[in-house]
C-alpha positions, 0 to 999 in steps of 0.5 A, a space after each residue: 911306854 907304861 912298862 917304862 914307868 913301872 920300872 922308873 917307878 921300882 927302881 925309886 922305890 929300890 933307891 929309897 929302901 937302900 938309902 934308908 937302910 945305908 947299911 955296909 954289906 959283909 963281904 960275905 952277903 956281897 959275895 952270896 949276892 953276886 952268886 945269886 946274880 950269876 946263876 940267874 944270868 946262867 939261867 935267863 941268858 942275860 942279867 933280870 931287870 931285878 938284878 940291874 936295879 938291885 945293883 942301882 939300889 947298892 950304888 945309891 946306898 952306897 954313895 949316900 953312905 960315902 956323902 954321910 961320911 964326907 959331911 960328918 966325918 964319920 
């Protein structure tokens, strides 16, 4: 039970850095990144919590950034 609150616990505070730094990735840091995540889950055998709430941090970044954009128009 504790353990699940640690992680809720950083996948908030994941979510709150990637909303306030709403910065578009190049595709090159994209692409880097995937990489990253790829010969971690070659090394561990599965993907690190690590990497699943980076991915929940990109996605929240993302859909603020979109919602930013819907309501300025920019």
């Amino acid at each position: 039970m504790k353990r699940i609150g640690i992680v809720l616990a950083a996948a908030a505070m994941t979510a709150v850095l990637g909303l306030s730094a709403c910065e578009k990735k190049g595709p090159v840091e994209q692409a880097a990144e995937e990489v990253d995540e790829g010969i971690d889950t070659l090394k561990n055998g599965k993907e690190s919590t690590a990497s699943k709430l980076d991915d929940a941090g990109d996605k929240a970044a993302d859909a603020a950034q979109e919602a930013k954009e819907a309501v300025t128009g920019k």
